[in-house]
Steps between C-alpha positions, in 0.01 A plus 500: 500500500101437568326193369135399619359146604159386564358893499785592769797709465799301623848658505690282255952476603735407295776307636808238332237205499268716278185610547303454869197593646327609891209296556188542432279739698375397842120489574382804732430446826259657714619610860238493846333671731377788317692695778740514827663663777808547535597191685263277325629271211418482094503159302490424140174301405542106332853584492709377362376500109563249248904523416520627193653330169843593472599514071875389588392240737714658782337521875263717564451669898234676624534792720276776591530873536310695728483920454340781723423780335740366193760482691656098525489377917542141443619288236556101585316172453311620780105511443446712801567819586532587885463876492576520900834379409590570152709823443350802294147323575230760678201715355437508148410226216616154504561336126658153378633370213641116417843492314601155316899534450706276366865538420462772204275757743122516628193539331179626726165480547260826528421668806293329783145692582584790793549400886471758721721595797243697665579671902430322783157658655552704882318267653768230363752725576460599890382106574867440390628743686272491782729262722741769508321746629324256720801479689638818552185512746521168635881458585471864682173328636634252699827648572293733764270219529815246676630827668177579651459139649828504641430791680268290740773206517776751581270744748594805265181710443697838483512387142150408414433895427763492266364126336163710527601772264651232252215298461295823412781599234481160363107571490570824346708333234247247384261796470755636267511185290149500461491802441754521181392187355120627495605854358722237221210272399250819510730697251552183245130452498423860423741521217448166364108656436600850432732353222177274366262808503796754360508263198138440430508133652319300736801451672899558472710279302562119630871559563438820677419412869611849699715798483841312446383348168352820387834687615695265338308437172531894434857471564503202262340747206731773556780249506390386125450844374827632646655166314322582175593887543907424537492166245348822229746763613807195456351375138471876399839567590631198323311609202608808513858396505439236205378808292782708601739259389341501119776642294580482096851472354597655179777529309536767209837495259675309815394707781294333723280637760188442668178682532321478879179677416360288800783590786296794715277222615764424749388847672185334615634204667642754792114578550412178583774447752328721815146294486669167439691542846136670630321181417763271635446660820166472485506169392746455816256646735226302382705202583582635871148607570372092369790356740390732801108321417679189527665506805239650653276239390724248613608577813269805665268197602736209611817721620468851583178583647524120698840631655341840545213350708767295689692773588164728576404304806819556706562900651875487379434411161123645417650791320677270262242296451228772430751666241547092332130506514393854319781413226381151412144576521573910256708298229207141511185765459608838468783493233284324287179747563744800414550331158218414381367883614809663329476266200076595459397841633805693375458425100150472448346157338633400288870684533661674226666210221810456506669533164641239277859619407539440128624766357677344220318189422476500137661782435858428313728831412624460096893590488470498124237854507675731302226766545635696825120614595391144516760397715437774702168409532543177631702641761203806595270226532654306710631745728102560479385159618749542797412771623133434470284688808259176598786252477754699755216641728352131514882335562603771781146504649555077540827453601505856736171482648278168462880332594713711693290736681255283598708222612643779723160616629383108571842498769409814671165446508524121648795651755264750607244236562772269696568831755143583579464112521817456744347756722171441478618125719708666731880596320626776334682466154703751317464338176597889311839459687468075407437626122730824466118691403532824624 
């Protein structure tokens, strides 16, 4: 049962000793900064709040929640949340809320204002990753560097032709660092403004700071509206099947029987089966294309392209390294170029809505219609509103182009860039053979 106290609805048990109730309703708290990155940290403010009046007089503890994106990370007495190290905890929107539980259950406070987990900048990014890559040049560096000396203590300079050649390898290398890390910084600042003047702004959103935000924050919409499309189609289909189901019983002199006037909605359910599994897949290829942006993100900058530039500066292993190189450096900048194109120039702005699956909200079949042409009609017009033109052309044109097709074109187009990239610095890469593209 519900019963109210002091203006707040409390859940009221029942239990052998009578009548008990949760606690009274902890104060909000407020949660600081207005923002972080990913490995920063998020406190609540003049926690912890007053401990509210328990009616039974039983103990009352305090614990706080904390949700991204309404979804619960952390629960504890904890009043910090380290987002570096707290599972589930990355991008999105940081909430809290203050529980006061006693032995019966919890009562809670409302939500906390917003924190944002916002990207860490390029600049933050690289400098992180920047010792890395800074020695992948230097360890090659002075490997020839200790060689080369010993070639006047040991009277050996047959070799210092070979140390020669090396040493301008290594030099050739660095120029490639440079190189790719300008082209990277050049290409985030370019979209960063080209998204602020696409939309009309003075400049592009404060958690966008280069082509992997953008890449992924597209990937992030079609994500929801691939959710929303597949939660419709599943709610439809359950309807569908409660409707179905609606039956009367009668019984006339003793004979009993029953009348399922509602029964041939059950054909439509089969309809719904082929873009359920579509938009699974799509859903599933959503999630594949966000975890290649990941690991690319995550290691292109402080794994592969640092062991490709190690491997780059010696003759038996430059091959290697210049194919480790072209990979990292196609998935970091060009992967995430290829979506954002595919995602913008190929469906015009804005892209064609994606429809809201509802067929049968509202609508409830009556078994008791004795008039055959109503029921019939009921039927005809909902074999209607499935088979509406806009609502399938807008579903197939989502899940078969803006997910599927693209997604495809964004991999060939970023391992065409990682070939003419591979051979532009000196190796040749079948990546059609790599990626079974014929």
């Amino acid at each position: 049962m519900n019963g109210s106290f002091n203006g707040v609805q409390n859940r009221i048990t029942i239990n052998e000793s009578g009548q008990s109730h949760l606690p009274d309703s902890p104060m909000a708290r407020d949660i600081t900064p207005d923002s972080i990155y990913p490995q920063g940290t998020a406190s609540c403010s003049n926690c912890p709040p007053p401990t509210p009046n328990d009616p039974d007089g039983q103990t009352v503890i305090l614990s706080y929640q904390w949700t991204l994106n309404g979804t619960q990370i952390q629960s504890g007495p904890s009043t910090m949340l380290d987002c570096q190290h707290t599972a589930g905890c990355g991008i999105g929107t940081l909430a809290m809320r203050v529980a006061a539980c006693d032995p019966d259950g919890c009562s809670y406070s409302p939500y906390s204002n917003p924190t944002q987990v916002i990207p860490n900048p390029p600049s933050m990014e690289m400098s992180q990753n920047a010792i890395f890559v800074m020695l992948a040049i230097a360890i090659p560096l002075a490997v020839v560097a200790i060689i080369y000396m010993g070639t006047y203590l040991l009277s050996m300079p047959h070799l210092r032709p070979i140390l020669n050649d090396e040493l301008f390898q290594i030099l050739a290398t660095a120029v490639v660092l440079l190189s790719i890390v300008a082209l990277n910084v050049t290409i985030d600042e370019y979209v960063v403004s080209a998204v602020g003047s696409a939309g009309g702004l003075p400049s592009a959103p404060s958690n966008i700071t280069g082509a992997m935000d953008l890449a992924m924050q597209n990937l992030r919409g079609l994500e929801q509206n691939a959710t929303q499309l597949l939660s419709g189609l599943g709610k439809t289909n359950s309807l569908l099947g409660a409707e179905a189901s609606r039956s009367i019983f009668c019984n006339m002199k003793g004979v009993g029987f029953t009348l399922t006037n509602c029964s041939p909605l059950n054909a439509f359910r089969g309809s719904l089966v082929p873009p359920s599994i579509a938009t699974a897949a799509a859903l599933a290829d959503i999630y594949a294309q966000m975890a290649l942006l990941s690991l690319a993100r995550q290691a292109s900058f402080s794994m592969i392209i640092p062991l490709g530039l190690l491997l780059r500066c010696f003759k038996l292993s430059r091959n290697a390294g210049n194919t480790l190189i072209a990979i990292g450096f196609g998935f970091y900048t060009a992967y995430p170029i290829a979506i954002v194109a595919t995602n913008s120039m190929f469906h015009g702005n804005p892209p064609p809505a994606v429809p809201v699956i509802n067929m049968m909200d509202g609508k409830e079949c009556d078994p008791q219609e004795t008039s055959i042409p109503k029921a019939q009609r009921f039927i005809t017009d909902r074999a209607w509103d499935f088979t509406d033109f806009a609502m399938v052309w807008q579903t197939a044109y989502f899940i078969l182009v803006r997910v599927l097709l693209c997604s495809i074109l964004s991999l060939i187009i970023t391992l065409g860039f990682i070939r003419v990239f591979a051979k532009l610095i000196g190796s040749e890469l079948d990546v059609s053979s790599l990626a079974r593209i014929s």
